[in-house]
Structures are given as structure tokens and as C-alpha cells.
C-alpha positions in Angstrom: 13.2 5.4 -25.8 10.1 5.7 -22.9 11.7 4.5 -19.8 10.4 3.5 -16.6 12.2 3.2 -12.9 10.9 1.6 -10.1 12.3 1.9 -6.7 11.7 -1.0 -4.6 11.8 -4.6 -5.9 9.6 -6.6 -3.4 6.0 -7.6 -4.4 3.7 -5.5 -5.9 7.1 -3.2 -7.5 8.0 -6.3 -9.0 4.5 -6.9 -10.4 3.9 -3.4 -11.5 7.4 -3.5 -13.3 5.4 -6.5 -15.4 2.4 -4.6 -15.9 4.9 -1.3 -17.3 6.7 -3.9 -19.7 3.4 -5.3 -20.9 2.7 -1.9 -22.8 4.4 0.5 -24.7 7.5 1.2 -22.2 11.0 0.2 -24.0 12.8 -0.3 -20.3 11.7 -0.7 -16.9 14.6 -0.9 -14.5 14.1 -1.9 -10.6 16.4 -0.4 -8.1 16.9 -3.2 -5.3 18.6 -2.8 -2.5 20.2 -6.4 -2.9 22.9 -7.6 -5.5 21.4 -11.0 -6.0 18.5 -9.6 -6.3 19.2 -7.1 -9.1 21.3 -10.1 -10.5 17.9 -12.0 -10.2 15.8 -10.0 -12.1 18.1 -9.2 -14.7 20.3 -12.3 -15.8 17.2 -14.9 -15.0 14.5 -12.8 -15.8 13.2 -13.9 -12.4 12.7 -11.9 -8.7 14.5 -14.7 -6.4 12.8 -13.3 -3.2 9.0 -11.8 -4.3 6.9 -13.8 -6.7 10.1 -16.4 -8.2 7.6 -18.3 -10.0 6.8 -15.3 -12.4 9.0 -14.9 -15.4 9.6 -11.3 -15.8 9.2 -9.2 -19.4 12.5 -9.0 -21.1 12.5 -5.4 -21.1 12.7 -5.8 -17.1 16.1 -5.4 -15.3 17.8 -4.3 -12.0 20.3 -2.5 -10.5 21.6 -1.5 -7.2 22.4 1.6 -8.4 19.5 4.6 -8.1 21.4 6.7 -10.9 21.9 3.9 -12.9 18.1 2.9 -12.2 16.7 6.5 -12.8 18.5 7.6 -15.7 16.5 9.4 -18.4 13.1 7.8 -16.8 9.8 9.4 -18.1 8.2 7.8 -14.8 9.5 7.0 -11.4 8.0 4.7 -9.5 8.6 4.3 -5.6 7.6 1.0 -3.6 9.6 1.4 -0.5 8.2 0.3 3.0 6.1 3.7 3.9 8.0 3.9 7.2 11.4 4.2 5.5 10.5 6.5 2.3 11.7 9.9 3.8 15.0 7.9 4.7 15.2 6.6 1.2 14.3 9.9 -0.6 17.1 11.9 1.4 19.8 8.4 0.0 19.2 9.1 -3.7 15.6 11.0 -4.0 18.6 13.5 -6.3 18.7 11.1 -9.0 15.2 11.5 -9.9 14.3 13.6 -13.7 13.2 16.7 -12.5 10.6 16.5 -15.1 9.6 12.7 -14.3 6.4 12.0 -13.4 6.8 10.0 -9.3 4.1 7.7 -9.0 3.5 6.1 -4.9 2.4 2.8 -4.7 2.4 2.7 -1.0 0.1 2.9 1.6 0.6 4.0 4.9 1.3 7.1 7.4 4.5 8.3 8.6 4.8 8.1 12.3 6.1 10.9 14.0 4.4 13.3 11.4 1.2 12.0 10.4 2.0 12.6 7.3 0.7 10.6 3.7 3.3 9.2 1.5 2.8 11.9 -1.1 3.3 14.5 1.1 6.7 12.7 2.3 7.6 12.9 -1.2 5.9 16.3 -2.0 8.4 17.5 1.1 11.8 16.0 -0.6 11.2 18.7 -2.9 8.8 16.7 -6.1 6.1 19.3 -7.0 2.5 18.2 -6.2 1.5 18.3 -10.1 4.4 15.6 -10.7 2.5 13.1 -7.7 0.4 10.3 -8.8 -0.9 7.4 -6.0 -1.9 4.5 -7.3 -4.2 2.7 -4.9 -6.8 -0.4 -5.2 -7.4 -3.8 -4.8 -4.0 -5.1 -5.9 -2.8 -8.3 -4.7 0.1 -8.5 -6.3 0.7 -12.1 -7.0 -2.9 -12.0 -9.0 -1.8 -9.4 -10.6 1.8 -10.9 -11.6 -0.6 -14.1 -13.0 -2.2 -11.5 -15.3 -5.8 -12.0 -13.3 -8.1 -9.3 -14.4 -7.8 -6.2 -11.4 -9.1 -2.4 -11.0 -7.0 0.3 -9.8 -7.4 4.0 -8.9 -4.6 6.2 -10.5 -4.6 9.7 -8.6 -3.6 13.1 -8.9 -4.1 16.1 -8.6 -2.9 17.2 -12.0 -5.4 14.9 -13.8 -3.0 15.2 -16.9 -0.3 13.7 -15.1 -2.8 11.1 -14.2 -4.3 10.0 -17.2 -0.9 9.7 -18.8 -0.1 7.3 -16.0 -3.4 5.1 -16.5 -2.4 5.2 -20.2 1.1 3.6 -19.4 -0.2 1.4 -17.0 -3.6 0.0 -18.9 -3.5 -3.7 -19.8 -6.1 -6.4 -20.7 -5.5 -7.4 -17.1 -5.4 -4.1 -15.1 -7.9 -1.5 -15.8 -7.0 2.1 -14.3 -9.4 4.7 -13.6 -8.1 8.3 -12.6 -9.2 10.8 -9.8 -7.8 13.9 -8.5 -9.1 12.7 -4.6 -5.2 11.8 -3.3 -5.8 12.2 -0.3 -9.1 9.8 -0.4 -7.1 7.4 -2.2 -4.3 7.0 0.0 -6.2 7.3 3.3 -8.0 4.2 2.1 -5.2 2.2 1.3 -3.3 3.3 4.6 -6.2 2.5 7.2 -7.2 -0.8 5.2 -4.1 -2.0 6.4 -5.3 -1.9 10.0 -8.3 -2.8 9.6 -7.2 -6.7 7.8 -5.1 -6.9 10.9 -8.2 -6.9 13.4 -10.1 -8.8 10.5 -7.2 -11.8 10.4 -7.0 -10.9 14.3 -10.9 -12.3 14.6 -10.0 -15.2 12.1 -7.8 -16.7 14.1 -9.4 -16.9 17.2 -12.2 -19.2 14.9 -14.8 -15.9 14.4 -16.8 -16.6 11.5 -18.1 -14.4 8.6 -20.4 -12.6 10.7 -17.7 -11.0 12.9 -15.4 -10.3 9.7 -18.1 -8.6 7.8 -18.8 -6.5 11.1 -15.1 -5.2 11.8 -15.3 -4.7 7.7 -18.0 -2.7 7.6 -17.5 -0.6 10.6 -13.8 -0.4 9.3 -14.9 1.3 6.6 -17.1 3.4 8.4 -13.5 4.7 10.3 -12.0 4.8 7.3 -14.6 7.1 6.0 -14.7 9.4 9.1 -10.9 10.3 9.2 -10.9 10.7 5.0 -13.6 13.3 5.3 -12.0 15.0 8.2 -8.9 15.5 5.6 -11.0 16.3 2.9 -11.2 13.4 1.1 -14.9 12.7 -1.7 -16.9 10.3 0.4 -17.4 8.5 -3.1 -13.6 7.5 -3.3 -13.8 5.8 -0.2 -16.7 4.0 -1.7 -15.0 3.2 -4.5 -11.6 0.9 -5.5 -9.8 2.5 -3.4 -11.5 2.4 -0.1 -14.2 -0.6 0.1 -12.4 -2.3 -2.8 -9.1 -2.5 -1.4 -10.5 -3.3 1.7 -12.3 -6.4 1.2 -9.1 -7.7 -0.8 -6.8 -7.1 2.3 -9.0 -8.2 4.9 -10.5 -10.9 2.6 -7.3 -13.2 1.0 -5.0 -14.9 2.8 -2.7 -13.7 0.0 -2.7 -10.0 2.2 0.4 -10.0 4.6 -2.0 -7.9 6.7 -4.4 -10.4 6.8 -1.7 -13.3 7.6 0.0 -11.3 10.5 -3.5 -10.8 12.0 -4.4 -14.2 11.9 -1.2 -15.4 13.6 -1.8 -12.6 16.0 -5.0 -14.3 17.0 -3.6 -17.7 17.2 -1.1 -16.5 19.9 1.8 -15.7 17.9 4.3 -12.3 19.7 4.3 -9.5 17.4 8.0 -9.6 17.8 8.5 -13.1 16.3 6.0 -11.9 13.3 8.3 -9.0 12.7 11.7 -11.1 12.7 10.1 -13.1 9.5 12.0 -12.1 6.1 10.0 -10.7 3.5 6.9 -10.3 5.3 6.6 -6.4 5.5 3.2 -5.8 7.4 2.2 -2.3 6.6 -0.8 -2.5 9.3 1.9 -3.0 12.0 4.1 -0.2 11.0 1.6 2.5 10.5 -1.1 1.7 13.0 0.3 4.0 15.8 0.2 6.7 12.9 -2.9 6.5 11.8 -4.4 6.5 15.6 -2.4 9.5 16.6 -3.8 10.9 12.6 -7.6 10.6 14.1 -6.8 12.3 17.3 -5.1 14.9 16.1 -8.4 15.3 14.0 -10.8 14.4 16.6 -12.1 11.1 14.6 -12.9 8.2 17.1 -11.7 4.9 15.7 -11.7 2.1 18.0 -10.9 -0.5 15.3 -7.9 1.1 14.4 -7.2 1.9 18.2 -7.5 -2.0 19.8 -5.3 -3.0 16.7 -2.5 -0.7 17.6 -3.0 -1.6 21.6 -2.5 -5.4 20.5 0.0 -4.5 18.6 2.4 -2.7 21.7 1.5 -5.3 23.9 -1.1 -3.3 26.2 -3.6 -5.7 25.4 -4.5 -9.0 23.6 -6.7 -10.1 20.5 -9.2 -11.5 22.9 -9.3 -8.7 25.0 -9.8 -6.6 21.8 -13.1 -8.2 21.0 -14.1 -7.9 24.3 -13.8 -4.0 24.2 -15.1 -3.6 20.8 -18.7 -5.6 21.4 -18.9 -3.7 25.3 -18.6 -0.1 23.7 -22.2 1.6 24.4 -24.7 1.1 21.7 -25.5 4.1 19.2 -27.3 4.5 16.0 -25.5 3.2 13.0 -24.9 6.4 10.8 -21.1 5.8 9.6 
């Protein structure tokens, strides 16, 4: 039997649980952190929190157990909150096969460290060769309604990888495999920020004209701190990078584009962040990608005004103020 975990049951977990049991997986178990959601998923087929409309595969169920959840798994899939994965990892990151392949579908930068989520996971002691991100323009509930979608599967064992792309290919959800992690992940981390400042200018009734500008300079920033890590320019240019970042900025089904938008309309951060089940990445990992770029000398005032709104220090308006008042340059990325 070719079983598949996934840790983490909110949105795009619960999706890419579907897209596992649409091919040739026997099982796919979610761990959730939740009783009635584990009941949920596995008794009514049906995620009551993320994406209830969607009736699950019948080869989906839950637990709240991570052994129970992990147990004899060929893949391991983690969908945690970024900021909380190295908390997660040290709870039950044991109970993983130690010849499993760990697959990251999360996007974002651990504060305090600066480090990306596979090198949170590398560090809870996974070898590199077992690490695949998956990264692209994913909105998950498209994705649950079987819309046709791209992704980027990454490794840098490409076997690991294309075994991953083969478990994951569907009619709906086309994977195509690179060995450029860390382009991959910086682009889905920084994208994050970037929607807020994009919903940010939405809300205060800017037009197209100013979201294509914070886009496209966004993806210049995101371009100038992946090459200072190493990361293939063309990735970034790719699903990963300008792909994922038009569907964040772009859909008001992006929780990074909704929290900016309510930023600009006057909304506190703090009342954002009391919601349920609206899990921002942008806001959590904007002070880490900023502190990121300084430790490797890459200006990125998007990314910067975001995380100032963000603490408080200044407001949305105030933002575009500073961003069109910067001196002018030559455009060259």
C-alpha cells in the first residue's frame, strides 16, 4: 500500500490531500490539530473549517495523532503556518519514515533566523536529498474545484523530485521539477509581502496602474534577494516567482491580498490577526524577510513599508507616499 501523510489540515493541505487521492496513492491521512476536524474529514468526507463545500476522496482521512498519521508513509507532507514549523517539528518531527520523502508546501522565512522552511526542516535532522518544496500559483480553493493549475516541484535531488511530480500529476495540476529550492521558496516567501502592499493600494481605491507598478517592482525585490542567495534568475521568472505572484496579489481568493486590502481600508492589524482561519503568511514573515535583505545588503523598500505598516510605525497612506518620493533611478531590476 503507497501511503501519503500530510501535516496540517487548513487550505491548500486539505486541497493537496485531494490532488494525492486523485492518483495512484491507496491512503492519504491529514494530521489536524483539532478532533472535529479530524472527525470532519474522516466520518463526512468533508474539512468543516477550510473549503467545507468540497467533498473529499474516500481514500482521505484524519487523525490527531502524528504517529498514527505518519505510519508507514512513502511521502510526508508538512502545511504548518511557517512561523510555527520548528515548534511543530521538535512535537512529533520523530514520527516521520526515515526513508520518506518530506515535501514543504509553505512559504515564508523564520524570524529570528532568517532561515527558509527547508532549512527549518533540513535542521530537525531530514537530509537535504529527502526535501522537496512545492511552490506556484496555487489557490487552493481552484485547485480543490479541480481548475486546471501549474506548480513547481523542487529539489535538489531531482529523483526525489520527479517522483514527487509523478504522485502529484493530475489532469488538473501539472508539476514541473527544478533543483533551484532556494529560488522556489524565496518566491513564494516574498510574494507574500508583496500582495499585502498590492491589496494595501487596492483599498485605498488605486487602480490597475499602481498594482501593476508595486507588481512589477515586487518582483524586481524578489529577484534581487533570490540572486543574492543563489537562486537561477529564470525560476523567479517562472511559476514560482512571477506566477505565484500575480495569483496572490491578483485574487481576492489570496488571504494576503484580503488582509492588505482591509489594511488599506483602515482596518488594525490586530483585529485582522484575531480573525479565525485567516492565517496571513505576509504578516508573519515580513519582518523576516526585511531583516533577510539586510543581512544580504539587498534594498527592498516594498517589502520594507509593508513590514513598517504592519508594526504600526507608519500607515498605508504614508507608504505610498514614501514609495513614489524615493529618488528616481534607471529601471534595471
Amino acid at each position: 500500500m503507497t501511503r501519503a501523510a500530510i501535516f496540517g489540515a487548513g487550505s491548500w493541505g486539505t486541497a493537496f490531500a485531494q490532488i494525492l487521492a486523485d492518483g495512484e496513492l491507496d491512503a492519504v491521512t491529514l494530521w489536524a490539530r483539532r478532533e472535529e476536524v479530524a472527525r470532519g474529514i474522516s466520518e463526512q468526507h468533508r474539512n468543516p473549517d477550510y473549503l467545507s463545500e468540497v467533498e473529499l476522496p474516500a481514500s482521505v482521512s484524519a487523525t490527531t495523532d502524528p504517529a498514527a498519521a505518519a505510519e508507514g508513509a512513502e511521502l510526508v507532507v508538512l502545511s504548518v503556518p511557517s512561523q510555527s514549523l520548528r515548534d511543530n517539528l521538535a512535537r512529533w518531527g520523530g514520527v516521520i519514515p526515515k526513508d520518506a520523502i518530506v515535501v514543504s508546501l509553505m512559504k515564508g522565512i523564520e524570524l529570528g533566523t532568517g532561515l527558509r522552511m527547508s532549512e527549518v526542516i533540513e535542521a530537525s535532522g531530514v537530509g537535504s536529498e529527502r526535501i522537496v518544496v512545492v511552490s506556484g500559483p496555487n489557490l487552493s480553493k481552484e485547485i480543490a474545484q479541480r481548475q486546471p493549475a501549474a506548480s513547481v516541484v523542487a529539489g535538489v535531488d531531482h529523483t526525489a523530485a520527479d517522483r514527487v511530480a509523478q504522485l502529484v500529476s493530475q489532469p488538473y495540476f501539472r508539476p514541473y521539477t527544478q533543483t533551484d529550492v532556494v529560488g522556489a521558496e524565496i518566491g513564494g516567501a516574498v510574494k507574500n509581502v508583496i500582495a499585502l502592499a498590492v491589496g494595501m493600494a487596492e483599498g485605498l481605491g488605486y487602480g490597475d496602474n499602481t498594482k501593476s507598478s508595486l507588481i512589477t517592482r515586487g518582483l524586481a525585490e524578489t529577484t534581487r534577494l533570490g540572486q543574492a542567495l543563489g537562486a537561477e534568475p529564470a525560476t523567479l521568472m517562472g511559476l514560482a516567482g512571477v506566477g505565484d505572484l500575480i495569483a496572490t496579489c491578483m485574487s481576492p481568493l489570496s488571504r494576503n491580498h484580503r488582509v492588505g486590502v482591509s489594511l488599506g481600508q483602515g482596518t488594525g492589524i490586530a483585529e485582522l490577526l484575531s480573525l479565525p482561519h485567516q492565517t496571513a503568511e505576509g504578516v508573519k514573515s515580513c519582518r523576516s524577510v526585511v531583516e533577510l535583505a539586510a543581512r544580504n545588503g539587498v534594498d527592498m523598500p516594498i517589502c520594507e513599508g509593508v513590514t513598517a505598516v504592519v508594526e504600526g510605525r507608519v500607515t498605508p497612506e504614508q507608504l505610498t507616499g514614501a514609495l513614489m518620493s524615493r529618488a528616481r533611478k534607471h529601471e534595471r531590476g
